[in-house]
C-alpha positions, 0 to 999 in steps of 0.5 A: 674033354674040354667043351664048348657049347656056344648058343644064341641064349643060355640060361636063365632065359627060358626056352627049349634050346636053352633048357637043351643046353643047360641040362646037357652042360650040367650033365656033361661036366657031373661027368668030369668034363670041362664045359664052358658055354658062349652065348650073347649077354642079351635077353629075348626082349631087353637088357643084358646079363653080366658078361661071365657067369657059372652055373654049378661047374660050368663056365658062361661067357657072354658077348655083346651083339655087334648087330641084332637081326631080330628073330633070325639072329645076331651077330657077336662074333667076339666069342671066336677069339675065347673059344681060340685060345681055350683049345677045346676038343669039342665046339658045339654048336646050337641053333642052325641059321645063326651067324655063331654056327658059321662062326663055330664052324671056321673056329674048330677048323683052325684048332683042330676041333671037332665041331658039332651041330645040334640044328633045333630045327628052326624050319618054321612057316613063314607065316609066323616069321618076320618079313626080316627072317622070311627075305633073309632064310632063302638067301643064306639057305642058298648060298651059305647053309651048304658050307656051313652045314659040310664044314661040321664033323656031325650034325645033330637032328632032334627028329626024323623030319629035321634031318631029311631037310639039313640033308637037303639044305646040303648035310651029308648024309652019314654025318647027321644023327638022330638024337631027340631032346630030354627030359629032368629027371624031377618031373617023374617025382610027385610034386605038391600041388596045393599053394599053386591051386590056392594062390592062382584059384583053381580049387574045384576046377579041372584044370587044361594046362598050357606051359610055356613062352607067350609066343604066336607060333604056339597057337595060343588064340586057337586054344582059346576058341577050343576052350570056348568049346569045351567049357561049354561041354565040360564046365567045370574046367578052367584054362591055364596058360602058364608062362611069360611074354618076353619081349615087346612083340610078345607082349603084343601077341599077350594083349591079343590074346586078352582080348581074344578071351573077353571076346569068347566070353571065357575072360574068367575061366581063363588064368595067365600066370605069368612066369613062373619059378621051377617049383611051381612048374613042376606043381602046375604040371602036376595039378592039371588033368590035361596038358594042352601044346597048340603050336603052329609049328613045335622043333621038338617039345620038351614039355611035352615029355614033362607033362608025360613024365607026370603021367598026363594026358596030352593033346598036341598040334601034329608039327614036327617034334610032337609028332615024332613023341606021341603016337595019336590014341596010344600015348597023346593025341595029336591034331591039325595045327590051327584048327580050333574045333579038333582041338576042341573035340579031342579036349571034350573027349579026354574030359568025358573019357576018363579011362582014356585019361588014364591009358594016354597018361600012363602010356606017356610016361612010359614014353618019358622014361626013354627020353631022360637026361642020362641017356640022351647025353650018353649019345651025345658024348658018343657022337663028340668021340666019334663013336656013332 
């Protein structure tokens, strides 16, 4: 099959919908099928990326934003004419309440394509959403979700809740599917630890992990007064938060979090890496005793399934996409969003309980094993011949 895969960012910007894309493209096309991505030259902050590209067999184009509607999306709409005249089988389409969904929709139309929407359930609070995004979501919601979300053939939910709310915003029932994120097959492989623990300073330390985009709906400064908490009961843990701020309002939210720790008085026990190569992800994944995800509102979490596959224990704000991966006590435990002192406790508990450790651990990455990439594009490629 000729396949398109259009998305707002493609890699090598970081972050879950460009992982999904990435993982899923590179399997299809291993698979014999001919992939080419369309997404926009931007980056999450500044600059811009070439305008085409290949990752392995798979085709990238990139088109310039003719308008940019912060977090809510942009407009590049020159990608219509390419998809037009490559007469694929399959447009495919990432990342619901942008204006390329809208796009892709009308464009498999008019080639007898069928279309298909993963939605990445972008239904986040409102609270750490831009006044723009806040005023502009009720409005298109109301008038335009309703068509766009008839107009595909089938619409991917990655969770149970995200499907309950596309049929509500007007999907039809029997054309959204259940299929979750993935997860690499290189996170169930033992990676080595020692050059991430010397050059970050870590030996001796047990180490509570955060892996991921330096962002405000991951809860990061509700981590910090958890940790503020645990150290004082476990003090010979350390608190890493590995991952870059990519954008000006991130970086804002970093220096927020800088002085959070100095105000805690946790300024030392706290490491910030930065961004980090795919080896030393791997490596912190592996050198950790626990891995920690705070988010405020989490679509799905496919690190949460990377630090399963490395057998780690795992706690985990209850929002969505973790809640639909970890059963709280058996695989991971789960707590309120924003409430520093449950994740505090449930931090201190693990620490003191190594026997628990080991059970959420060696339970999480029997969890994993459902979740690799493989089978997760086996239900995809079924779900674009229309099999599901």
């Amino acid at each position: 099959m000729k396949i398109a895969q259009v998305c707002p960012f493609f890699y090598p910007v970081e972050g879950g919908v460009e992982k999904h894309v990435l993982r899923i493209s590179l399997e299809l096309s291993r698979r014999g099928h001919q992939v080419e991505v369309f997404t926009s030259r931007g980056l999450r902050g500044s600059g811009a990326f070439p305008k085409s590209a290949s990752v392995g067999r798979v085709v990238v184009h990139r088109y310039a934003p003719l308008l940019a509607l912060g977090e809510f999306g942009s407009f590049w709409p020159g990608f219509a004419p390419k998809v037009l005249e490559t007469r694929c089988d399959v447009i495919h389409s990432h990342s619901f309440r942008h204006p390329h969904c809208d796009i892709s929709a009308a464009t498999s139309k008019a080639v007898g394509a069928r279309s298909v929407l993963t939605g990445h359930s972008p239904f986040h609070p409102n609270g750490v959403r831009s006044p723009l995004a806040r005023g502009l979501t009720p409005v298109y919601d109301g008038i335009v979700a309703p068509f766009t979300l008839r107009a595909f053939d089938e619409i991917i939910s990655l969770t149970e809740a995200e499907r309950s709310m596309m049929i509500r915003l007007g999907a039809p029932r029997n054309h959204v599917t259940i299929i979750p994120n993935g997860v690499e097959d290189e996170n169930f492989v033992t990676a080595p630890t020692a050059g991430f623990i010397s050059r970050f300073k870590l030996e001796g330390m047990r180490i509570v992990l955060f892996l991921g985009r330096i962002n405000r709906t991951k809860g990061l400064e509700y981590l910090l007064e958890a940790f503020a908490r645990t150290v004082s009961e476990v003090p010979d843990c350390h608190l890493v938060l590995a991952g870059p701020a990519t954008g000006p309002e991130e970086e804002g939210y970093l220096q927020f979090l800088i002085s959070t720790a100095d105000r805690l008085g946790v300024s030392s026990r706290v490491t910030l890496t930065g961004r980090l190569t795919d080896e030393d992800k791997l490596a912190a994944l592996q050198a950790c005793d626990i891995f920690v995800l705070p988010s405020l509102y989490e679509p799905f979490g496919i690190v949460l399934l990377e630090a399963a596959a490395h057998s780690k224990p795992i706690v985990s704000a209850a929002s969505d996409g973790p809640s639909s991966i970890l059963q709280s006590g058996d695989n991971g435990m789960l707590v309120r969003p924003g409430d520093a002192k449950q994740l505090g406790d449930a931090m201190v508990l693990l620490l003191e309980d190594s026997n628990l450790m080991r059970k959420l651990g060696r339970n999480g990455r029997i969890t994993a094993e459902g979740y690799r990439w493989e089978r997760i594009v086996d239900r995809i490629e079924d779900v674009y011949r229309g099999v599901n």
